[in-house]
C-alpha positions as CSV (number, residue, x, y, z in Angstrom):
1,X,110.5,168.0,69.5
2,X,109.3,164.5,68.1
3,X,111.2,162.5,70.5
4,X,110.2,164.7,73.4
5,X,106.8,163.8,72.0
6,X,107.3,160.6,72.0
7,X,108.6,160.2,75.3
8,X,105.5,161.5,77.0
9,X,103.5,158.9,74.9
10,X,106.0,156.6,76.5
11,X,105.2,158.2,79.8
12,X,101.5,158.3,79.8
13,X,101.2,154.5,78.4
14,X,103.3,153.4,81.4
15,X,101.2,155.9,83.9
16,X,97.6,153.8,82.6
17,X,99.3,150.6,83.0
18,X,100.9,151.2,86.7
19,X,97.2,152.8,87.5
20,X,95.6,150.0,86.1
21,X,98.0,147.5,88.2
22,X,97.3,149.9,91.2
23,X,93.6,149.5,91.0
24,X,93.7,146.1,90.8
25,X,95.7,145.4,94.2
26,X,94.2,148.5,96.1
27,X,90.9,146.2,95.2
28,X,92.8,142.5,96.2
29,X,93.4,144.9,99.9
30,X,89.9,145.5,100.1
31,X,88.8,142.2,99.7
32,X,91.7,140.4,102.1
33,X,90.4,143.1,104.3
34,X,87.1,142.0,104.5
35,X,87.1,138.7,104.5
36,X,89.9,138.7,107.6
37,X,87.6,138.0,110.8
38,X,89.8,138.6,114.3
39,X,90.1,136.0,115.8
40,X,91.4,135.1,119.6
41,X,93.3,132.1,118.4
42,X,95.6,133.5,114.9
43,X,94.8,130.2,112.4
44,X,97.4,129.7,109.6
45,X,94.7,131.3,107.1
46,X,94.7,134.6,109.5
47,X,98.6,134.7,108.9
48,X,98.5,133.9,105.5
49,X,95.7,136.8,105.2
50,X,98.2,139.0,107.3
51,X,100.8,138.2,105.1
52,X,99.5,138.9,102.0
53,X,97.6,142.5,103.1
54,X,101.6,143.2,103.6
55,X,102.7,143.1,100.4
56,X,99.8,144.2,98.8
57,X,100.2,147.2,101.3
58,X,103.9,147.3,100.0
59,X,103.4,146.8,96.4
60,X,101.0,150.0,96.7
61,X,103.1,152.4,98.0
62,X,106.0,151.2,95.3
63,X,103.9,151.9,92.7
64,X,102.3,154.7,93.9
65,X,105.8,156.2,94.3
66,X,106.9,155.1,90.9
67,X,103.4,157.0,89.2
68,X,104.3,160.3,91.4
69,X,107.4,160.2,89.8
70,X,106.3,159.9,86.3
71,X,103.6,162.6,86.9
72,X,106.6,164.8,87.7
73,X,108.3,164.0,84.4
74,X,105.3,165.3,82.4
């Protein structure tokens, strides 16, 4: 009973941290987002803005995924 206890302690301290980390880039989106103009002519800032919406669109959905799956452990 205690260590199932402590588990979901375990559980729900990692779910705030990978909600807090999930916040933080869904808000780093937001602001690449808006600051990216389209333009005719791609400069290398567009690409780098491209770029980086990427993997902030990827590291979402991973850690989305991972805090579905420890919702499902509770």
């Amino acid at each position: 009973m205690r260590n199932r206890k402590n588990n979901i302690v375990k559980i729900e301290k990692r779910l705030k941290l990978l909600k807090e980390k999930l916040s933080f880039y869904e808000g780093k989106l937001l602001k690449n987002i808006s600051i990216s103009q389209p333009d005719l002519t791609e400069s290398v800032s567009t690409k780098i803005n491209h770029q980086e919406a990427i993997m902030l669109s990827a590291a979402i959905d991973d850690l989305t995924d991972k805090i579905e799956e420890l919702e499902s452990n509770l």
